[in-house]
C-alpha positions as CSV (number, residue, x, y, z in Angstrom):
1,X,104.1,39.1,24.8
2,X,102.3,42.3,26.4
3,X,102.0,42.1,30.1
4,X,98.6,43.1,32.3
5,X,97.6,43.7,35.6
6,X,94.0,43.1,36.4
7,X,93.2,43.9,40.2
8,X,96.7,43.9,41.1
9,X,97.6,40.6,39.2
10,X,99.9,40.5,36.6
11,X,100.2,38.3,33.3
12,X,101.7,37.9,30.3
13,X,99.6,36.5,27.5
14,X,99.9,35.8,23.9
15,X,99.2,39.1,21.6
16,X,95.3,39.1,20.4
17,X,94.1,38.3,24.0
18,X,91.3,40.1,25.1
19,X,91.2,41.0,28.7
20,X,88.7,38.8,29.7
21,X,90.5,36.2,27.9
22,X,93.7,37.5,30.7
23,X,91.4,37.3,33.7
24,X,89.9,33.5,32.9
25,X,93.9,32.8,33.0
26,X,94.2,34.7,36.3
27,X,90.5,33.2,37.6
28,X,89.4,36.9,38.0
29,X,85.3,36.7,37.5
30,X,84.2,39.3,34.5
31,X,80.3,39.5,34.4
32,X,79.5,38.8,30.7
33,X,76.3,36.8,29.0
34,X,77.2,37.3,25.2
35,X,81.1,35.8,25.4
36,X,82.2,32.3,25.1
37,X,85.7,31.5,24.6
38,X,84.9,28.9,22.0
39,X,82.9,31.2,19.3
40,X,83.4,34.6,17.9
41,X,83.1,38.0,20.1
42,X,79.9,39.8,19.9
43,X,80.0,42.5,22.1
44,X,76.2,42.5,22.9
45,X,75.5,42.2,26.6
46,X,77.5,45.2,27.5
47,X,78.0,43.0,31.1
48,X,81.6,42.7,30.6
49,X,82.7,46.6,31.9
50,X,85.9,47.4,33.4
51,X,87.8,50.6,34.2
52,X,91.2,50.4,31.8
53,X,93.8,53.2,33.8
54,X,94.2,56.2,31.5
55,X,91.3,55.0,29.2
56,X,88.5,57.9,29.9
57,X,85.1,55.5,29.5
58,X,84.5,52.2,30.9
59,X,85.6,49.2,28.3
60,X,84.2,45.8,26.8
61,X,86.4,43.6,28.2
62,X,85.5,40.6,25.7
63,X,86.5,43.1,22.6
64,X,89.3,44.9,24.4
65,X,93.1,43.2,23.1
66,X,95.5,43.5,25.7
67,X,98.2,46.0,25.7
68,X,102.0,45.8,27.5
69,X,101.6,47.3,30.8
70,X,97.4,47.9,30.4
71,X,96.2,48.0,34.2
72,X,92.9,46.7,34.7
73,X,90.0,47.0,37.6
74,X,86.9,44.7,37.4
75,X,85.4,46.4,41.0
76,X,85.6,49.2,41.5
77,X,82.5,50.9,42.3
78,X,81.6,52.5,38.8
79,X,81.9,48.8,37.4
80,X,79.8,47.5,39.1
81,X,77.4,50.3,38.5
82,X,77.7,49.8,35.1
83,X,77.1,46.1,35.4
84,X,73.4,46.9,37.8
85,X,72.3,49.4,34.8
86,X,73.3,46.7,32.3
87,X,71.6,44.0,33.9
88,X,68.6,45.9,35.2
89,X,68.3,46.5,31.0
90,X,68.7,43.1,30.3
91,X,65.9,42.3,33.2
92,X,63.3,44.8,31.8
93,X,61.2,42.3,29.8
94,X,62.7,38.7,31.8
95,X,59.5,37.1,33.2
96,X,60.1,35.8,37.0
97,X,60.2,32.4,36.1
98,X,62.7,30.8,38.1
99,X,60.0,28.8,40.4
100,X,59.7,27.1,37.3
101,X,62.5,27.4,35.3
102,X,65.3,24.2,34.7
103,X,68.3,26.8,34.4
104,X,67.1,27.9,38.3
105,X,70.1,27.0,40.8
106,X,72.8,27.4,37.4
107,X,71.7,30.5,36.4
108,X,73.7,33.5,35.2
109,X,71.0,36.0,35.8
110,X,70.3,34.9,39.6
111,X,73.8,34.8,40.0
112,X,74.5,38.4,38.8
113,X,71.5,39.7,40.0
114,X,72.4,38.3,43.7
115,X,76.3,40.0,42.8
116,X,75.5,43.5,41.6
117,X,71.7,43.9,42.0
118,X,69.7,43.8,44.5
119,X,67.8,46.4,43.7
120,X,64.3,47.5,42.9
121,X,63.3,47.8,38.9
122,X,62.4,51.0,38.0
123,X,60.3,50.6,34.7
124,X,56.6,51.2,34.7
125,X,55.9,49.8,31.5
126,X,54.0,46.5,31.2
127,X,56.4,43.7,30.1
128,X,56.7,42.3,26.8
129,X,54.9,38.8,26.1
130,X,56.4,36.2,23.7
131,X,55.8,32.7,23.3
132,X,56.8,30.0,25.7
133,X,57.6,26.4,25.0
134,X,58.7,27.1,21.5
135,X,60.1,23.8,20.1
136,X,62.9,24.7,18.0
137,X,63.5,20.3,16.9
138,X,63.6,17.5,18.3
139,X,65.9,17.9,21.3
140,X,65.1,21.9,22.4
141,X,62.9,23.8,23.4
142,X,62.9,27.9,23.6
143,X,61.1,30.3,25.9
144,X,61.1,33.4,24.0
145,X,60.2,35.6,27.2
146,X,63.5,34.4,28.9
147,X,66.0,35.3,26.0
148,X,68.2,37.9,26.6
149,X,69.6,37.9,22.5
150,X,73.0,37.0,23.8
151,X,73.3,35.2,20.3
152,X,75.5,32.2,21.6
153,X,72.9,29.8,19.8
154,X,72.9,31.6,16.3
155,X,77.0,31.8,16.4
156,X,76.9,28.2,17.7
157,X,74.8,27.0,14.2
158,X,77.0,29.4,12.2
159,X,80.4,29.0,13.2
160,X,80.4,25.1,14.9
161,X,78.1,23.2,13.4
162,X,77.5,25.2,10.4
163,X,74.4,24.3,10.1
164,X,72.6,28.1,10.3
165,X,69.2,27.0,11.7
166,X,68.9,29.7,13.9
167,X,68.7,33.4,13.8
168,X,67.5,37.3,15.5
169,X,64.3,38.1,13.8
170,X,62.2,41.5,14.1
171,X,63.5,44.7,16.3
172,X,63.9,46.5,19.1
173,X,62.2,44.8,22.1
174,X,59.8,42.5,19.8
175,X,63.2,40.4,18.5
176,X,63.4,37.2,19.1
177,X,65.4,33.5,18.7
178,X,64.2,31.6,16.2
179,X,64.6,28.9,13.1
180,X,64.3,29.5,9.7
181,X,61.4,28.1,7.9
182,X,61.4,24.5,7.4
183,X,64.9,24.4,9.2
184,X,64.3,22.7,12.7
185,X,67.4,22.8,14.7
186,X,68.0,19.1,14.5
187,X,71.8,19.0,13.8
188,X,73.8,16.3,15.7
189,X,74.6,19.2,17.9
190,X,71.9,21.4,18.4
191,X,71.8,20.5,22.4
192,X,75.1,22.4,23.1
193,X,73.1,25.3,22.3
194,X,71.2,24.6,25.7
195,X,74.7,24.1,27.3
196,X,75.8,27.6,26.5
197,X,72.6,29.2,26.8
198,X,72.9,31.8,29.9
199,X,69.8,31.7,31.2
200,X,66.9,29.6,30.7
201,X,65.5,30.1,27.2
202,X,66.6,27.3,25.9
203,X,66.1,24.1,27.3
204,X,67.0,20.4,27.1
205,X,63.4,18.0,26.2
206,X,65.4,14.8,27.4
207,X,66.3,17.1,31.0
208,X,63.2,19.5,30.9
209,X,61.4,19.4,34.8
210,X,63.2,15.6,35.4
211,X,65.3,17.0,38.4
212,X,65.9,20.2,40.3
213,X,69.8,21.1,39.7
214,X,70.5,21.2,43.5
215,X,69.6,17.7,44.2
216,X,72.7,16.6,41.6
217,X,75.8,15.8,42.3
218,X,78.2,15.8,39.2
219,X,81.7,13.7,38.7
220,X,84.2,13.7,35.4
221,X,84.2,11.1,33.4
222,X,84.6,10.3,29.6
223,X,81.7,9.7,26.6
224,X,81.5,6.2,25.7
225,X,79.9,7.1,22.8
226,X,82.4,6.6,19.7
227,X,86.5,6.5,20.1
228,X,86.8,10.5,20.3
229,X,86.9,9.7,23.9
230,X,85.1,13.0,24.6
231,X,85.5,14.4,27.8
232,X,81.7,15.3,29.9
233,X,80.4,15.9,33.5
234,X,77.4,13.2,34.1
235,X,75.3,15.1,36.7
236,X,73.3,11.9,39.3
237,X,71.6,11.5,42.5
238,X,70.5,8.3,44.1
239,X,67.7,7.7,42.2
240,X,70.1,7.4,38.9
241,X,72.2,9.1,35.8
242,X,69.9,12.2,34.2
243,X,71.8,14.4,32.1
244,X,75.4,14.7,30.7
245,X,77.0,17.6,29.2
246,X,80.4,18.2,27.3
247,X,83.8,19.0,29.7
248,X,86.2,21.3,28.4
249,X,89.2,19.5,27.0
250,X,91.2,21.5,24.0
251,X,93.4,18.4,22.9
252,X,89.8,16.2,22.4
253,X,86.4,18.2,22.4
254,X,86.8,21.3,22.9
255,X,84.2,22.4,24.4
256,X,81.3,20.5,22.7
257,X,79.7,16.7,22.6
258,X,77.7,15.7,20.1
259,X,73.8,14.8,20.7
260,X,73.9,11.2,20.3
261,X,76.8,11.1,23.3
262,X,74.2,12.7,25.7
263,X,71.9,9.6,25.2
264,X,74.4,7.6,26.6
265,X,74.0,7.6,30.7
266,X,70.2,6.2,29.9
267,X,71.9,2.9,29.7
268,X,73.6,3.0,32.9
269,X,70.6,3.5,35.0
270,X,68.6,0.6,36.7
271,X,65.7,0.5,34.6
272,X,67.9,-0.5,31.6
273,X,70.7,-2.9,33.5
274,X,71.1,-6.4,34.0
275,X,70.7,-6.6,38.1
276,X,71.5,-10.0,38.5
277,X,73.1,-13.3,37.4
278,X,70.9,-15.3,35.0
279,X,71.7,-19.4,34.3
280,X,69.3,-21.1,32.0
281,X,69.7,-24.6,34.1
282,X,69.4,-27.7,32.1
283,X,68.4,-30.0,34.6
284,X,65.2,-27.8,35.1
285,X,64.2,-27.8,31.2
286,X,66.3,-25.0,30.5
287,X,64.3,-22.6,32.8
288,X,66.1,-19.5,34.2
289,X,67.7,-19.6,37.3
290,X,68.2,-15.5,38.9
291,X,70.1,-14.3,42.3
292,X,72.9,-17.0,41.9
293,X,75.7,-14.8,43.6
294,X,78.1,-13.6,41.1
295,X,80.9,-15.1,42.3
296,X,79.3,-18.6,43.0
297,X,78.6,-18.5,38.9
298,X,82.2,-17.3,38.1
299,X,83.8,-20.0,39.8
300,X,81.1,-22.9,38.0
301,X,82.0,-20.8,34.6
302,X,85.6,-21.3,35.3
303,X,85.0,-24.9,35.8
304,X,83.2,-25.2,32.6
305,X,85.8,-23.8,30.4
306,X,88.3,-25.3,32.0
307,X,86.7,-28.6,31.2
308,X,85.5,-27.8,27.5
309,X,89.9,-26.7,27.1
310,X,90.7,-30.0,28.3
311,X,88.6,-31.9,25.4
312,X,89.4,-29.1,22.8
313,X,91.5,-26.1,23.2
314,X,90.3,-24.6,20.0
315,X,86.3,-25.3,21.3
316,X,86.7,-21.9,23.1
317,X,85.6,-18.5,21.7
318,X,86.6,-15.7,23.0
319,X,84.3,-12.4,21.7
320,X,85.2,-8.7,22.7
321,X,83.6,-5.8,22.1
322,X,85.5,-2.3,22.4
323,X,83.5,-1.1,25.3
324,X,85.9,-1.7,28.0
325,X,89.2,-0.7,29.6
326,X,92.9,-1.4,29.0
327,X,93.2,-3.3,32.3
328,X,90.3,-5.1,31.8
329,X,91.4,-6.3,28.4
330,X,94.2,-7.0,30.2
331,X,93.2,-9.1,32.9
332,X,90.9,-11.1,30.7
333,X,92.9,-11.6,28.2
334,X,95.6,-13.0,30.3
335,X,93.6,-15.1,32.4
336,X,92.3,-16.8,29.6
337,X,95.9,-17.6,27.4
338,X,97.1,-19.1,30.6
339,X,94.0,-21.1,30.7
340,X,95.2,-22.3,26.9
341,X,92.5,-20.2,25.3
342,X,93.4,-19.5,21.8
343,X,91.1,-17.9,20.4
344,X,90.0,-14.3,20.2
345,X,88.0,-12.2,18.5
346,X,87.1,-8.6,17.8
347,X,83.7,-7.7,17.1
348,X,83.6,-4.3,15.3
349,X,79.9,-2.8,15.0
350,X,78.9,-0.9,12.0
351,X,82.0,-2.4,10.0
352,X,80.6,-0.6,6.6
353,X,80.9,3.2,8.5
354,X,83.1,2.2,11.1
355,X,86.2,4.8,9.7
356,X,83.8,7.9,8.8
357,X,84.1,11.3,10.5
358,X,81.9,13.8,10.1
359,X,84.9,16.6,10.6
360,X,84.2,17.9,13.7
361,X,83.6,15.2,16.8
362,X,81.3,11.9,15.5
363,X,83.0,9.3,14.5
364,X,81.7,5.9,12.9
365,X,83.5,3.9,15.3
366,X,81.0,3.9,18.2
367,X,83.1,2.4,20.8
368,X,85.6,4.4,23.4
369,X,88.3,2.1,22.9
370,X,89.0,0.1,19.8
371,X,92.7,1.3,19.8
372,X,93.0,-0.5,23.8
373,X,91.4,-3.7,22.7
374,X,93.6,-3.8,19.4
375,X,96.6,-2.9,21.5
376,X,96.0,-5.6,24.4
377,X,95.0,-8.5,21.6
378,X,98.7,-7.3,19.9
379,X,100.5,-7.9,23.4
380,X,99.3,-11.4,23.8
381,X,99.7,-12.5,20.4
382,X,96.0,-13.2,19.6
383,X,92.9,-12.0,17.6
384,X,90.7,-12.6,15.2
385,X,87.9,-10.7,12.9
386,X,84.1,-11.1,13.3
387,X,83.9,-13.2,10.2
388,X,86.6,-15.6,11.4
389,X,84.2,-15.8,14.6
390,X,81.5,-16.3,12.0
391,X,83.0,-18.6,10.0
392,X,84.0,-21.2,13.2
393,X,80.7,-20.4,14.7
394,X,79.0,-21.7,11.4
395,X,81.4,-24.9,11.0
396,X,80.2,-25.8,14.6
397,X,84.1,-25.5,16.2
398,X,83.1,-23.9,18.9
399,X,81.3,-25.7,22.1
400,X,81.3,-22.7,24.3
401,X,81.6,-19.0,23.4
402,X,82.2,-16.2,26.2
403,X,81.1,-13.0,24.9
404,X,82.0,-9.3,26.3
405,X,79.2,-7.8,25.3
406,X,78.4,-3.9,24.1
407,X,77.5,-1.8,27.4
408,X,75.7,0.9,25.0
409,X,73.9,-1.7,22.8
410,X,71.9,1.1,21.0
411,X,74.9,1.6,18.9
412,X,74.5,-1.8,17.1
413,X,72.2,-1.8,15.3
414,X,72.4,-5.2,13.9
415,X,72.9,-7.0,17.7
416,X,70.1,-9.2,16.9
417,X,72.3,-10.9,13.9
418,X,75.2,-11.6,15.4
419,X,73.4,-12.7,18.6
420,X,72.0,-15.4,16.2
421,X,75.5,-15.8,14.9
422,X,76.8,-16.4,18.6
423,X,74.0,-18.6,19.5
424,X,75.7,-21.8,17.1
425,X,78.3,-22.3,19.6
426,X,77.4,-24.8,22.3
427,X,77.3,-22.8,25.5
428,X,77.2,-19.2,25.6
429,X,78.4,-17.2,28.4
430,X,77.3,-13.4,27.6
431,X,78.7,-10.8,29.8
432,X,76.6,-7.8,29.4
433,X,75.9,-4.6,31.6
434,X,72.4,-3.9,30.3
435,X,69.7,-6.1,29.8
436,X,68.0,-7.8,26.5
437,X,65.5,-10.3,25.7
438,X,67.7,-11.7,23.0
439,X,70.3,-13.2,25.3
440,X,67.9,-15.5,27.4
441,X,68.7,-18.2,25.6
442,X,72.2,-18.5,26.8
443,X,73.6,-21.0,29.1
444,X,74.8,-17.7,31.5
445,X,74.0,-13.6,31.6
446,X,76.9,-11.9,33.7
447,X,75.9,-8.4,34.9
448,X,78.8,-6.2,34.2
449,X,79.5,-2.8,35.8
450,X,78.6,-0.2,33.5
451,X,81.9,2.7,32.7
452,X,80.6,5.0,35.4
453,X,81.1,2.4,38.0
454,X,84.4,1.6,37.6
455,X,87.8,3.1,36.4
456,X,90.3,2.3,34.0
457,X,92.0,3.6,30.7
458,X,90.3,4.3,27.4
459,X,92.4,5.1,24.6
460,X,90.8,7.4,21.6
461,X,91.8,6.9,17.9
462,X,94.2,9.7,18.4
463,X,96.3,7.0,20.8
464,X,95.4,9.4,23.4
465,X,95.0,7.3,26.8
466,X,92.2,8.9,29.5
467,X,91.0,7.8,32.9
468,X,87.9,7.1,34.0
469,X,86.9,6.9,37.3
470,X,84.2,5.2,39.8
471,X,81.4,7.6,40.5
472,X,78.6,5.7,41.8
473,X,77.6,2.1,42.3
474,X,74.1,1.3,40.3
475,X,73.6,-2.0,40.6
476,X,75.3,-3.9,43.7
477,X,75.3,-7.1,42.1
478,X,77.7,-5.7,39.0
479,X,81.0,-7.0,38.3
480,X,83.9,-5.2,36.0
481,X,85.4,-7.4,33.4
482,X,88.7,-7.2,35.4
483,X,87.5,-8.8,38.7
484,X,85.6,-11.4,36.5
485,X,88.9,-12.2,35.1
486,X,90.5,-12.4,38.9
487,X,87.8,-14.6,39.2
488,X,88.0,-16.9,36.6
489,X,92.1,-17.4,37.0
490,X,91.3,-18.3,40.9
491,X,88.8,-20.7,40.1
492,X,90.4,-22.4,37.1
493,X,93.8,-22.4,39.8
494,X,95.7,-20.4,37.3
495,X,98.9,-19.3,38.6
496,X,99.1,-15.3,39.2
């Protein structure tokens, strides 16, 4: 393994790195625009300069393969010339749209400009005009005046999602990004091209002018998307969730999400969420009774399945979804057996596609943590399929059903079915993060923390476990299915 030395550091790496490759590992900055670690070198910004000893010109450092004993300097004073001229090119025909732009506050151009510019352009010539607001599909839109032809996005289509919608068209200073005709970029991807995108010409329509970047905060936390458990950074302030974009994990992601996983923190924000208890109360005609504290109705729902065990153990149905965490499976779980609940059921949405991959991250099972729930249900001895849910439900077994509802509800698409299917059992308790018109009919609505609000273990279909954590409390009122369950055992007197 050759050894380098980059500004008096020195590392040994794997032969085939490049030396910017070497100073990511030693956290040694190398400007560059055209490089990304996850696609193919390209060697087109000419940012990436450094002075190699005993090498006469300045080098590439993205295209440069380490050699034993090479000694590197990223700044010394004829780098970062090289880097003003190179950027001062790359600024000839850049409109000054950061006022306005959504990349303003993240951008690489401000950034090196602020580094190793500073200076005042010399060109005389009139700048080039290209369009603006170009929409490239459904999800992204392209300012042709702000594209410095890095070509991240045409690799991206080519060599990720292989879906070649993009390409460099015309010459010289008149070239631009675009699609090919009647080829929108509308692959399940196509937003990660806005993730890598340097500067601002590409843009996100779901972000677009919703938030300055300065006023977010971000915290890590995982997709709850599917069960590839992608890792993401979810960026919020306190007026809610407004973007995610994909974390760099090698072992899960890489360093890509798929578009329908960016849709996801919608459902977490207020506008979507259950805020408060809901009890449809008998005695007033079945009218519905809201701001009941939480824990006031955990303690009368304890009572009532305590009471409906004593006449019939098997009257209880127990319905979970895959949307929550190891410990709160759990907890739940073994609140309940103690409480002589028997039976338990695992709802699986989109049974007919529920094992199809599409061979690079989306997966049919659109849940973050089938292989928890099926691993909890093991340890207690219990569990049963939706149509043996179905089939009770049907037969009128069942006098009262408590259901862990789906937190991202968009991702069943036939919730309105088996809502129907739940609503034969006497009394329904539905726990349920976000809000929906087709549970008012049950006896109780639980609001339930949504993912971002809590912590806990997801484990991926690889059997790969991953934290989440609590990043910031939406609604006040919310419980997590793990403090309902301390609940339930304390009011039914179950002994810890």
């Amino acid at each position: 393994m050759p050894k380098i030395t980059i500004n008096g550091q020195t590392i040994e790496v794997a032969a085939g790195t490049s030396v910017i490759q070497a100073a990511v590992k030693l956290n040694i900055p190398i400007a560059h625009y055209c490089w990304h670690e996850g696609l193919s070198v390209a060697g087109a910004c000419r940012m990436c300069m450094v002075e190699i000893e005993k090498v006469p010109k300045l080098q590439i450092a993205c295209n440069t393969p380490v050699t034993d004993g090479m000694i590197v300097h990223t700044d010394t004073e004829k780098v970062k010339d090289a880097v003003k001229w190179a950027l001062d090119f790359h600024l000839i025909n850049h409109p000054l749209d950061c006022p306005i732009c959504d990349q303003a506050g993240e951008c690489k151009l401000q950034d090196y400009y602020m580094n190793y510019g500073l200076y005042t352009p010399e060109m005389g010539e009139r700048k080039v005009k290209k369009a603006k607001a170009v929409s490239l599909g459904d999800r992204v839109v392209l300012d042709q005046e702000r594209c410095i032809l890095c070509s991240r996005c045409v690799r991206f289509t080519a060599e990720v999602s292989k879906t070649n919608e993009l390409g460099i068209f015309n010459r010289g200073d008149r070239s631009v990004i675009g699609t090919f005709e009647n080829r929108p970029l509308n692959n399940k991807y196509s937003v990660n091209t806005v993730d890598i995108c340097p500067v601002g010409a590409l843009t996100s329509k779901d972000f677009r002018f919703k938030q300055r970047v300065w006023f977010l905060k971000d915290f890590d936390t995982l997709c709850n998307g599917c069960s590839a458990g992608c890792n993401v950074v979810v960026s919020y302030n306190q007026n809610g969730v407004f973007r995610s974009r994909p974390r760099v994990n090698h072992d899960v992601n890489g360093y890509w999400m798929c578009d329908e996983g960016r849709e996801f923190y919608r459902y977490t924000n207020k506008e979507f969420r259950l805020e408060q208890v809901v009890e449809r109360n008998s005695e007033l005609g079945g009218a519905a009774v809201r701001g009941k504290p939480v824990a006031l109705a955990v303690q009368e729902i304890a009572g009532q399945l305590k009471n409906h065990v004593a006449q019939n153990p098997d009257g209880v149905a127990i319905v979970l979804t895959a949307q929550y965490t190891v410990e709160e499976y759990d907890a739940l779980i073994g609140a309940l057996t103690q409480m002589k609940i028997k039976n338990f059921f695992h709802w699986k949405n989109n049974e007919e596609t529920f094992d199809e991959f599409d061979g690079l991250l989306l997966r049919g099972d659109k849940n973050p943590n089938t292989a928890g729930l099926v691993k909890v249900l093991k340890k207690y001895g219990v569990g049963g399929s939706w149509k043996d849910f179905e089939a009770g439900a049907k037969a009128k077994k069942f006098k009262a059903a408590l259901v862990a509802g789906p937190e991202n509800q968009s991702v069943y698409p036939d919730l309105a079915k088996r809502v129907e299917a739940v609503s034969q059992c006497g009394e329904v308790i539905w726990l349920t993060s976000c809000k929906n018109d087709l549970f008012n009919g049950f006896k109780w609505q639980v609001p339930m923390k949504s993912f971002i609000e809590k912590e806990g273990t997801f484990v991926n279909h690889k059997g790969m476990e991953q934290k989440i954590k609590a990043g910031l409390k939406i609604i006040p009122n919310a419980v997590s299915l793990k403090e309902f369950a301390v609940g339930i055992k304390e009011s039914a007197g179950v002994a810890p």
